[in-house]
Structures are given as structure tokens and as C-alpha cells.
C-alpha positions as CSV (number, residue, x, y, z in Angstrom):
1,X,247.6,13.6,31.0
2,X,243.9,14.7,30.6
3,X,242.9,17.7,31.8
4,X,239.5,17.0,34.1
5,X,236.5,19.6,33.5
6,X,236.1,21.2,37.3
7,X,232.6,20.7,38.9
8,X,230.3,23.4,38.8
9,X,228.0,24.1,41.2
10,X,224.8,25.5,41.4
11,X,222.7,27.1,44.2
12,X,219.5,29.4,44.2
13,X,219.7,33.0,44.9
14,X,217.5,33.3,48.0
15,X,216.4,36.7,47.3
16,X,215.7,36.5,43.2
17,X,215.3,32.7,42.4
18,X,218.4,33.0,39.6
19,X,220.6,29.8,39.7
20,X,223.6,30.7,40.3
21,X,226.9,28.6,38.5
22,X,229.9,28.2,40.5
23,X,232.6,26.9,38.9
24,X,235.6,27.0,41.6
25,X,235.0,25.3,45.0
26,X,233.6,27.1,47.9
27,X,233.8,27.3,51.6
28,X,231.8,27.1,54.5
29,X,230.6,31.0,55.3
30,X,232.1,31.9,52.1
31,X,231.2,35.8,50.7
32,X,229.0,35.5,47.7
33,X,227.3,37.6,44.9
34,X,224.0,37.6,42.8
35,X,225.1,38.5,39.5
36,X,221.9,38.8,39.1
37,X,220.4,41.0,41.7
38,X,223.7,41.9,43.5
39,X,222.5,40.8,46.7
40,X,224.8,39.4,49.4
41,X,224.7,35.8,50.0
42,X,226.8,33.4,52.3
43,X,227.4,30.3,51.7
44,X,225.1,28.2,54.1
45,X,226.0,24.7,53.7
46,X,228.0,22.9,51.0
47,X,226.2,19.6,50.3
48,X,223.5,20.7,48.7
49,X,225.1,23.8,48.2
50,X,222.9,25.9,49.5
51,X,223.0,30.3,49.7
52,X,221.3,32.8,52.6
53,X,221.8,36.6,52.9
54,X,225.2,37.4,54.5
55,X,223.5,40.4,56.4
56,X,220.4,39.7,57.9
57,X,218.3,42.9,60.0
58,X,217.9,41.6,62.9
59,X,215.7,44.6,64.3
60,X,218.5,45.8,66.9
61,X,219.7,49.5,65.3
62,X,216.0,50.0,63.8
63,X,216.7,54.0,63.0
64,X,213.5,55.1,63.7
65,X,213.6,53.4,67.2
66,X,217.2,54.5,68.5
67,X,215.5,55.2,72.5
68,X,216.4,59.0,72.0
69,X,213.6,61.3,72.6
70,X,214.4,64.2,69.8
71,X,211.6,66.3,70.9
């Protein structure tokens, strides 16, 4: 009846470099925050576990470019 210690994880924050502990299992595309920079990751892959940014600009609504001609 022994109680086995859960594996932690541990994946780099792609925008600060902080390692970042997990200590309940994740999911593919899996919702994340930095704790230490706040930034929005995703869970990328699981073996390595490995994080990217959830929301990525891909240059489509660029505001200063919206093809209106205010003028």
C-alpha cells in the first residue's frame, strides 16, 4: 500500500527560458502558463515534453494594414 511519488515534468518556457515543473500529466495541445512570465504556451509534444506559444501572430489582422483607406 505505498503511495508512489507522481512524475514531474519539466519543459522550457519558450519565451523566458524558466523551467517549468509539472507535476500532473498533460495532454497533447494542452493550455499552459509561465508562472514566470505569464505567457501562453501549448503543449507541443509530450516526449520530450516540449512548450510553444498558444497564439502565434501570424501577420493576417496586422492593425495598421486593415486595406481601409481612412483618408
Amino acid at each position: 500500500m505505498g503511495r508512489t511519488t507522481p512524475k514531474v515534468m519539466v519543459a522550457e518556457c519558450p519565451d523566458c527560458e524558466t523551467n517549468i515543473r509539472f507535476h500532473r500529466p498533460l495532454k497533447l495541445g494542452q493550455i499552459v502558463i509561465c508562472p514566470e512570465c505569464e505567457a501562453d504556451l501549448m503543449v507541443r509534444q509530450l516526449n520530450p515534453l516540449e512548450l510553444y506559444w498558444a497564439f502565434e501572430d501570424d501577420g493576417k489582422y496586422d492593425d495598421h494594414d486593415d486595406g481601409i483607406d481612412w483618408d
